[in-house]
C-alpha positions as a printed Julia matrix, in Angstrom:
238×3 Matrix{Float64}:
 35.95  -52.76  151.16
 32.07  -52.14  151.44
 30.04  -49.42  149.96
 32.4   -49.74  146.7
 31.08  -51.05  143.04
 31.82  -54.58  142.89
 34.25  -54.37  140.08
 36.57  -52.04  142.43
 35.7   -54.19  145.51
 37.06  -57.16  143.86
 40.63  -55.64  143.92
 40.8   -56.68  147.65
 40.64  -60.35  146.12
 42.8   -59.85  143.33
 45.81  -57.91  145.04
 47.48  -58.02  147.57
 47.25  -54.07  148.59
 49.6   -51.62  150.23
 48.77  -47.89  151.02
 51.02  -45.48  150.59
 50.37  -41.95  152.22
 51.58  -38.73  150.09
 50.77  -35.01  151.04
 49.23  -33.02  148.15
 48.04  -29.22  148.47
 48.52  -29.58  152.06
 46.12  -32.76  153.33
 47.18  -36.15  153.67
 46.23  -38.7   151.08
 46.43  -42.53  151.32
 46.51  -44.36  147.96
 45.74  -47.88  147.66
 48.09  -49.81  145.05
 49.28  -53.23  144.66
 52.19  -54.25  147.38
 54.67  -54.61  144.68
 54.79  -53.53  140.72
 57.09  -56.87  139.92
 54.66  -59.06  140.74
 52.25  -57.55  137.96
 54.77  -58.36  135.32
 53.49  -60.26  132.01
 55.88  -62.07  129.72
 53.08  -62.31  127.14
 52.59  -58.86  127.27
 55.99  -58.0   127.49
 56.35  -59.4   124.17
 53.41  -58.31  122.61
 54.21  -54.8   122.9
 57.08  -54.35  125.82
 54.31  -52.99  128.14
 55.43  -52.34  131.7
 53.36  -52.25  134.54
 54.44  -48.47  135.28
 51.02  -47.72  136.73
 50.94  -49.96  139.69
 54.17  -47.22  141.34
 53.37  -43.66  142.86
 55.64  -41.91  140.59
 57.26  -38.17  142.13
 55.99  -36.27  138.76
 52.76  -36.9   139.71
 52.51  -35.71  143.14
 54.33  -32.46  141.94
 51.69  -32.18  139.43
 48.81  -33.1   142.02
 50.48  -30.72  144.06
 50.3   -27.74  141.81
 46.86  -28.53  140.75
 45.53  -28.05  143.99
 47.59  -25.46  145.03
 46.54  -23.34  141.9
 43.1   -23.78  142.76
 43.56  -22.87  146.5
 44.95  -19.41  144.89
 41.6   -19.22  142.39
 39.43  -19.49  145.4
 36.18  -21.3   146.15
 35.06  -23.04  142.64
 32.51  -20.68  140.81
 29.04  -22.3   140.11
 27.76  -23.7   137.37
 29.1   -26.09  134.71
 32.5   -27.32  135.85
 35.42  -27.23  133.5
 36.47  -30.43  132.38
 39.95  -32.29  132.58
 41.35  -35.28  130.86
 44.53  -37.4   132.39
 46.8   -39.07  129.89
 48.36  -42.14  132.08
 46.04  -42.01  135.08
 48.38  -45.0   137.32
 46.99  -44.61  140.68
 44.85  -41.8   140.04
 46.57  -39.39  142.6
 46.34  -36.67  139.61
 42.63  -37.64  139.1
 41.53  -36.97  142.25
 43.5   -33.88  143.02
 41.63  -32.62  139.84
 38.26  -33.73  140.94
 38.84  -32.26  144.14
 40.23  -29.0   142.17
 36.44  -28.83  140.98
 37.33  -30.85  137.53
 34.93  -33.03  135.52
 37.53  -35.84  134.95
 38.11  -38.62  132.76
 41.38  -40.46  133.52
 42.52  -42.78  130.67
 45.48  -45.47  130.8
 46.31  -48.36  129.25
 45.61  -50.57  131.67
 42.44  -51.94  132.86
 43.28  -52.13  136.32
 44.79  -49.12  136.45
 41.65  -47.43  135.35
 40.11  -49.55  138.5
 42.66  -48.13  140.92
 42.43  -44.68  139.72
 38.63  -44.89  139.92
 38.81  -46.37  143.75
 41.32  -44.31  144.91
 39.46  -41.04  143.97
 35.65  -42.31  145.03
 37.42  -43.28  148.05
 38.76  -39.82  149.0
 36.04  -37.53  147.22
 32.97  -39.54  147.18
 32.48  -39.72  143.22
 33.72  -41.99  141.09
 35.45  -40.16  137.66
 34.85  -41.41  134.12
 37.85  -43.45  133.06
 39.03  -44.98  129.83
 41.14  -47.56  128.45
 43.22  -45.6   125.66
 46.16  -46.49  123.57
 48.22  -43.16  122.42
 49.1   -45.49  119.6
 44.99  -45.87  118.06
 43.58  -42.71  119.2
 40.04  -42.67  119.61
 37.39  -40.75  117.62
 35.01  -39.63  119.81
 38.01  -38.65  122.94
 36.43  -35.2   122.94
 38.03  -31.8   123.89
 38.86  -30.53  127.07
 39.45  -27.65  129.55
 42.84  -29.01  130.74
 44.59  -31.96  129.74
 47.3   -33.53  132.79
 50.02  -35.9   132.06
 52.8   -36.86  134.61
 55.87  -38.75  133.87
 54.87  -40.37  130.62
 57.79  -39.25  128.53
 60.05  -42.19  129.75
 59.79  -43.41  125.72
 61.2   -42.13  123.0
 58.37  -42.76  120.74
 56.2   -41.26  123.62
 56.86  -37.37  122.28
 54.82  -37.63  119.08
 52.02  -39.58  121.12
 51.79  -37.76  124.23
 51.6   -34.29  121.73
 49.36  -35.3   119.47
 47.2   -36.44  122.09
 46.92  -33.25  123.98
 46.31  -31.43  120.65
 43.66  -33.33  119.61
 42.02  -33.37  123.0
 42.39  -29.71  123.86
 39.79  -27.05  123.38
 40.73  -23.53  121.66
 41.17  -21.66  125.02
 42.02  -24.91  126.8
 45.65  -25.91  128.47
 47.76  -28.99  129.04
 49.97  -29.66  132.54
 52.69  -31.57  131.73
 55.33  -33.03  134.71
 58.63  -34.37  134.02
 61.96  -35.38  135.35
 63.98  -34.89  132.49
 63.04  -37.93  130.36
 64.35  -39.31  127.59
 61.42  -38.2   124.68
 60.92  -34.31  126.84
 63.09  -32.38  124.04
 61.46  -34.6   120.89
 57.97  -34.01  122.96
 58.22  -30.17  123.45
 59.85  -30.16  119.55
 56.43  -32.34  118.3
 54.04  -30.17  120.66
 55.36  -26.79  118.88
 54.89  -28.55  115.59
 50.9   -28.89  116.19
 50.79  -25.46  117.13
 51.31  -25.4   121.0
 53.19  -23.19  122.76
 55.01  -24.61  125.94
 56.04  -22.36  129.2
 57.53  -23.56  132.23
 55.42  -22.64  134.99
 56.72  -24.72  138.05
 60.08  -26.25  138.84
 60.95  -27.95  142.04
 63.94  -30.69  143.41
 62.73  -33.87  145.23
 65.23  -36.1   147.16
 65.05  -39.35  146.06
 63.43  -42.34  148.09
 65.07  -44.54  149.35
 68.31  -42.93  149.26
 71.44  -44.41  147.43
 73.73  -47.24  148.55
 76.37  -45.02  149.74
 73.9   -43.12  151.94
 73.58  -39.75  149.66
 70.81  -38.2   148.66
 70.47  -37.82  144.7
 67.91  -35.81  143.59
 65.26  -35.37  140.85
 64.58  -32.22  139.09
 60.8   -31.98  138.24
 59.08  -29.3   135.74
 55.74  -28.48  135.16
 55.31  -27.17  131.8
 52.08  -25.66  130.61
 51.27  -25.75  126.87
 48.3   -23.73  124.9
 47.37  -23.19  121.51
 50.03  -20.38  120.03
């Protein structure tokens, strides 16, 4: 595609790309990803650490949270000048959270585990706001020193591990200014209750602040519709 950096250019070559559209505070947006997840599968790093390639799927948490994000900024109004406040995603994927925040009027850094996800998310968001976001490759395992504090912290669907709750918590409490808040989306995962358990122990306080059912796509076998519940929960310094 021209007019992009060359590193996020070269995805053309690499992948084999698919776009899938999604509506998020009311406008369309089309996010590039690879055609199918499976095919990004490692053995070798299956084994090394039983990493997944989770980030290459448009997960439903994270257009509810994209959603929202937008949506509460719609109801703040036009963004105020000067300095804008700064946001930090924890499991970028796509970057479908990253650039609803950007477009929220959010200094963003998206982080993941993945190069390539980092690559997508950065695309995806020059492509539909015209500037690129800081990203970073960041294991919750081997936090990083210099991370920094920020306004709002976003994290959608990352729970799916048990060992994910003391992570994902001590990630947003490190990274969080005083006055500063976390968005958290979830389906009902397996670490949420250990996660909301470790957040309270570093001294957040967790509300929930939107709640919504999705059908789920496709639909089953049998031709019903199941359903997930998501929840947006917002957590601050008690």
């Amino acid at each position: 595609m021209s007019g992009l950096p060359p590193e996020l250019a070269a995805l053309d070559d690499r992948f084999v790309l698919a776009t899938v559209e999604v509506v998020v505070g009311g406008r369309t947006v089309n996010l590039e990803k690879p055609r199918n997840a499976d095919d990004l599968i490692s053995e070798a790093d299956f084994v090394r650490d039983e990493r997944l390639p989770y980030w290459a799927d448009l997960w439903p948490a994270s257009v509810v949270l994209a959603d929202y994000v937008l949506r509460e900024r719609a109801l703040l109004g036009a963004v105020p000048d000067g300095p804008r406040p700064t946001a930090l995603e924890l499991g970028c994927g796509l970057g479908l959270v990253t650039l609803a925040a950007q477009r929220a009027g959010y200094d963003v850094t998206a982080t993941d585990y993945y190069d390539d996800a980092l690559r997508f998310a950065a695309r995806n968001t020059l492509r539909h706001t015209g500037e690129r976001p800081a990203v970073r490759l960041v294991d919750w395992r081997a936090l990083p020193d210099d991370l920094g504090m920020f306004d709002l912290v976003l994290a959608a669907d990352v729970l799916y591990e048990r060992a994910y709750a003391a992570f994902v918590a001590e990630a947003i409490a490190r990274a969080l200014t005083p006055t500063g808040r976390a968005l958290v989306a979830d389906q009902g995962r397996v670490a949420l209750e250990d996660f909301l358990t470790e957040a309270q122990a570093r001294g957040l306080a967790a509300q929930v602040v939107h709640r919504e059912r999705r059908a789920v796509v496709p639909a089953a076998p049998d031709g019903s519709t199941p359903h997930h519940v998501l929840t947006i929960y917002e957590l601050r310094r008690a």
